[in-house]
N, C-alpha and C positions, 0 to 999 in steps of 0.2 A: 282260577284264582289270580292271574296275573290279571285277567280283565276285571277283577274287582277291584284289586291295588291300582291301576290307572285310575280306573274311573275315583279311587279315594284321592288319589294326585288330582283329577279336574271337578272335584266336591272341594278339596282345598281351593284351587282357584279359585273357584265361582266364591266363597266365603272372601275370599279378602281380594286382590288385585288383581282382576279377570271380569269375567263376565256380570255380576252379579242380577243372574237371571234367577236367583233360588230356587234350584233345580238340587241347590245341596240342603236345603230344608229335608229332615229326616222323613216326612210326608213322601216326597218322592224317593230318594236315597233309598228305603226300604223295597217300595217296588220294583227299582231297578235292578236293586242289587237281586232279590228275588228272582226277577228272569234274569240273569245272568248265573243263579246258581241251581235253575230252572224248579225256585220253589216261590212262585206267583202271590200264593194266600198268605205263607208265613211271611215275607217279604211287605206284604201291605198290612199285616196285623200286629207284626212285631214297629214297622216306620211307623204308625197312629200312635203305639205305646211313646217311643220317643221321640216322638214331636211334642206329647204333654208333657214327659219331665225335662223338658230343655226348651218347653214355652218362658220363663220366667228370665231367657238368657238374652242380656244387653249389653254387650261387651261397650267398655265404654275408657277412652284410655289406655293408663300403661297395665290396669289390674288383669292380673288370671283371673279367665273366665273358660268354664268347658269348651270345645270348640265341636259341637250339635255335629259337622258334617263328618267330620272324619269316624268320632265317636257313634256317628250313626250309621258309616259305614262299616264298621268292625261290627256293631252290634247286631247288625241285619245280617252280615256274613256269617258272624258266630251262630245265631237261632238255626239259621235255615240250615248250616252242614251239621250242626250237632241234632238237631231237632229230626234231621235226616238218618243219623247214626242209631237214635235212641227214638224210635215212635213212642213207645210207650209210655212216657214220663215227658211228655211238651212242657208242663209246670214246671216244676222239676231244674231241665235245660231255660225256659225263661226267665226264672228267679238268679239263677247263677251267672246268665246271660247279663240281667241287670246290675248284679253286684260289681259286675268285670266290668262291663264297657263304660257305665258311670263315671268312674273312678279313672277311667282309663281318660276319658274324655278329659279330663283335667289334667291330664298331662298331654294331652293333646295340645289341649289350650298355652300350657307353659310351651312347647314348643314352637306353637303362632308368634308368641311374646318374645321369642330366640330369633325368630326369624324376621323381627320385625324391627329387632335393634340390626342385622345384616342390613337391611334395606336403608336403614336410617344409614349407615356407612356409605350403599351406593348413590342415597342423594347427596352427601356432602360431595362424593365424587362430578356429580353432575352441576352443582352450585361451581366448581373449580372450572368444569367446561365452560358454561354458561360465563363465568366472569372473564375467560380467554375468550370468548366471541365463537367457540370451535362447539359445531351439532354433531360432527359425526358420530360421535362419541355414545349419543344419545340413545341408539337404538342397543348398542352391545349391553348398557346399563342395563334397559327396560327386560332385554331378552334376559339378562341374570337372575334380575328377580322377578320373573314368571318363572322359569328354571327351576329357583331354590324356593319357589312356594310350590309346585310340583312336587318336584322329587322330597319335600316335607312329607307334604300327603300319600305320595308314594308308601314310601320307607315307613312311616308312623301307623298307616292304614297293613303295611306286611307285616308290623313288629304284634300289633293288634293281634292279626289273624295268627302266629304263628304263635302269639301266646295261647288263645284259646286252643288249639291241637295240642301244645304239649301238655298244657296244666285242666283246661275245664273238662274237654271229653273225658281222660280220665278221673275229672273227680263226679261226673254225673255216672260214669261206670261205677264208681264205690257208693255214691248214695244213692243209687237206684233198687235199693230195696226199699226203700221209704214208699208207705203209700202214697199214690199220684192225687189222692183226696185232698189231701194237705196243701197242695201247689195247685190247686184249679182253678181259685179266684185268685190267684198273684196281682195280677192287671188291675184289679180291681183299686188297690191303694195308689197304680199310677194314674188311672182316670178321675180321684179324689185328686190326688198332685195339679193335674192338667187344671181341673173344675179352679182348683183354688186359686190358680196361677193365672186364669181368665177373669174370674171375679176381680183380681185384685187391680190386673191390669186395664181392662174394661168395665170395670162396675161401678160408670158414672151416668150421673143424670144425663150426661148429652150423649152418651154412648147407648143407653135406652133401646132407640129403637131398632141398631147396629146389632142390640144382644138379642133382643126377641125375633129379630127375624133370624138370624143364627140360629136361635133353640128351634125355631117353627122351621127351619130348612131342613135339620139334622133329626127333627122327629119325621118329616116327610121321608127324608132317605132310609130312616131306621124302619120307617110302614111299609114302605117299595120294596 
């Protein structure tokens, strides 16, 4: 678990003031997180789920917006340890999965927005260097706010996880008398989500040929 909280700490990074290799796109995020809590399939089938419902996310500005990497770190943590606990009920653990981390991801997001008024402080700091003529100063800045977008990710990605232990395991313990029929297509309204969320953002005449060979790829993979 502490290997999933760093790694929520460098999924923050790589989102805002790091690397921006998208390695925190919830696509991989689930995988990873998966071998790390050595559950491989639920890790890439739960990351596919949220990468569709957080396809439509363009943070833009000072607005809250969910923040995909953190929220997808929690969410991929939550599936695979509860999904671990409770075989019997995957639905069940996915739907409540969704409700949680969703939601959560938006306060995820209000926290990037917390941390991004911090930073706006440490460059008025570095505007006051730069006007004295003095670099030194420059690198202790930059190392803070890699720091305090860290330990965000950290800390929001452990609060995450340590909500689902206390409050979702046992509420999937009291509603797992519900038939598991009822939860088997859940995924199914976020692959509707993802669909609509592509159309909207891709469904132009010059994006055409960009969408069909996307379908003709994705039916190839789906026949392999």
């Amino acid at each position: 678990m502490i290997f999933v909280c760093i790694f929520g700490g460098l999924a923050a990074l790589d989102k805002t003031e790091a690397f921006q290799s998208m390695f925190s796109q919830p696509l991989v995020v689930g995988p990873i997180v998966g071998l790390l809590l050595n559950d491989l399939p639920g890790g890439i089938f739960v990351g596919i789920l949220f990468q569709l419902v957080y396809l439509w996310v363009m943070p833009i500005g000072a607005a809250t917006f969910p923040d995909p990497a953190v929220g997808a770190v929690v969410g991929s943590a939550g599936y695979c340890m509860v999904r671990g606990a409770f075989p019997d009920c995957p639905g069940l653990v996915l739907l409540l999965v969704l409700v949680f981390a969703v939601p959560f991801s938006w306060f995820a997001g209000w926290t990037l927005i917390k941390q991004r008024q911090l930073n706006s402080k440490l460059l008025t700091k570095a505007d006051l260097y730069a006007e004295g003529g003095r670099v030194e100063g420059f690198g202790r800045l930059l190392l803070l706010g890699l720091s305090g977008s860290f330990l965000r990710g950290f800390l929001v990605t452990a609060s995450g996880i340590l909500a689902i232990l206390v409050l979702l395991a046992p509420l999937v313990k009291t509603l797992s008398f519900a038939p598991e029929s009822l939860f088997q297509k859940i995924e199914i309204p976020v692959w509707g989500l993802g669909l609509g969320s592509m159309i909207f953002l891709f469904g132009r005449k010059k994006n055409t040929l960009w969408s069909v060979g996307g379908a003709m790829l994705a039916i190839a993979i789906l026949l392999l």
